[in-house]
Structure formats: structure tokens, C-alpha cells
N, C-alpha and C positions, 0 to 999 in steps of 0.2 A: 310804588314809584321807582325805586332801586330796579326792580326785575324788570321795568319796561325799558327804565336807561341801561341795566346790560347786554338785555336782547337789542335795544339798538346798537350798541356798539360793538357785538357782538356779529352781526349782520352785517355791520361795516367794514369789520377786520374780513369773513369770508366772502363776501360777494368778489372783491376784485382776483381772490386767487380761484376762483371756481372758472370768471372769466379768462383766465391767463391759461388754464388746466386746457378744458375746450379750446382754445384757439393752438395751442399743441399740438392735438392729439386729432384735430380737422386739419391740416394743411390744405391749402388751395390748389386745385389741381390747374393745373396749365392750360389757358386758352389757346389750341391750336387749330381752331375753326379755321383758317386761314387756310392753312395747308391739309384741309381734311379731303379726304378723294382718292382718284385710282392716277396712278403715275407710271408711268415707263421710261424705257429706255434702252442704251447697250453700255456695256462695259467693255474696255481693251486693255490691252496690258499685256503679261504673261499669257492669259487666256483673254475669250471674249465669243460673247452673246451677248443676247437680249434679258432683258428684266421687267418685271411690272411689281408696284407698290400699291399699299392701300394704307392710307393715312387714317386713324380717328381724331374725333375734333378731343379727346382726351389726352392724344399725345403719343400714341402707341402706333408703329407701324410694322406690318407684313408685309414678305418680300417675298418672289419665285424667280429663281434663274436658271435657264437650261446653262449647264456647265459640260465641262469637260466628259465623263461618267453619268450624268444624265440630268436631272431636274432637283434643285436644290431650294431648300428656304430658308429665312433668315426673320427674324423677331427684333424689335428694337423701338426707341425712341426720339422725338422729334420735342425741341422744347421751344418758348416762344419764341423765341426769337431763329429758331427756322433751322436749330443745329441737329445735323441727322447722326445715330449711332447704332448701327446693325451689327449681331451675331449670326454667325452662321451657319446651318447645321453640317456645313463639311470642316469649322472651326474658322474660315474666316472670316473677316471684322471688316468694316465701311463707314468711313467718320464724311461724310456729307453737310449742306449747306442747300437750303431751300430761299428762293426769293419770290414768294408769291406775287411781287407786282409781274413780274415777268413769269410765269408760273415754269419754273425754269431748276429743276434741285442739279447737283454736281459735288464730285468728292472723289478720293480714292478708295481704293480696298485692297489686303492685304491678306496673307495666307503663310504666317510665320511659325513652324514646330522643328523636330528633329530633321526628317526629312525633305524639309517644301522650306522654299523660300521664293514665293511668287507675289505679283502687286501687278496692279495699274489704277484706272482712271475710270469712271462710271459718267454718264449727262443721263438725264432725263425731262423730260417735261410731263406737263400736267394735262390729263384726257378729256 
């Protein structure tokens, strides 16, 4: 009787940390179904061309823009609430803003090092 009252309470004390352990080490990943799809647009500013995106419904998006020197890409993420943040392979950065009712993204982008100090403004809509 003793050993079955310890393994209960025993069971008791780890069930809830094993639950807490997993729910750690799972984070939920971001519903971004919403804005999931192929997007384009232009950018202006210092420079300026066109752009197209591709959103995944996990939150992740890819970017291609004919630039200055020729065809550039960028990698970045979208979270739910519709905030866009691109890298990109020429080192500049694009902090964005998605409204799926309007299927409508917009933001700036920037291009700050030793030698460059260029910006503007990007719109897009949804295809």
C-alpha cells in the first residue's frame, strides 16, 4: 500500500513538469495563412524597380528584385499580425506591413554600411 501511495504521488509531482518541459520546447508556430501567396510590386527611393514575393502560411517569405547591378533576393519573415522583415543579399533590410483585407503590403527599405547610405519606400499588392 505504501508503494502504490508513492508511485501516486510520485506521478503527481512529474506529470505536470513533463507537461510544461513539451509545451517549451513545441512553440507554436504563427498562423499566417492570411497572407500566404505570390505578392509584387515596386520600390522608389534612392533606387527603384519592381519586386515579387512569396509568403508561406508558416510565416517565411522570399523576395527577387531587379536592382541597380542586376537581380537580387532577400529571405525574411511575416508574423500574424501582418509585420514584414526582409534581409538582403546585397545587405539591405525592408521592415513592411501586410493588410490582407485589402491584400495591400507597404514599408520602407534601407541600404546602410561604410559606403551606401540609400532608402525608400516599397507598395505591393497580392496576385
Amino acid at each position: 500500500m505504501k508503494n502504490l501511495l508513492f508511485a501516486a504521488i510520485l506521478l503527481t509531482l512529474l506529470l505536470p513538469s513533463c507537461s510544461k518541459d513539451t509545451e517549451e520546447n513545441n512553440p507554436e508556430t504563427p498562423d499566417t495563412s492570411i497572407y500566404e501567396g505570390s505578392w509584387s510590386g515596386t520600390y522608389e527611393g534612392d533606387h527603384e524597380g519592381p519586386w515579387d514575393m512569396f509568403v508561406t502560411d508558416h510565416g517565411t517569405a522570399s523576395q527577387t528584385f531587379i536592382g541597380v547591378s542586376g537581380v537580387g533576393n532577400g529571405a525574411g519573415t511575416v508574423t500574424e499580425s501582418g509585420v514584414l522583415n526582409m534581409v538582403f543579399s546585397t545587405g539591405a533590410e525592408s521592415m513592411g506591413q501586410f493588410n490582407a483585407e485589402t491584400g495591400v503590403v507597404y514599408g520602407t527599405w534601407s541600404l546602410v554600411n561604410q559606403t551606401t547610405n540609400i532608402s525608400g519606400s516599397f507598395y505591393g499588392t497580392k496576385d
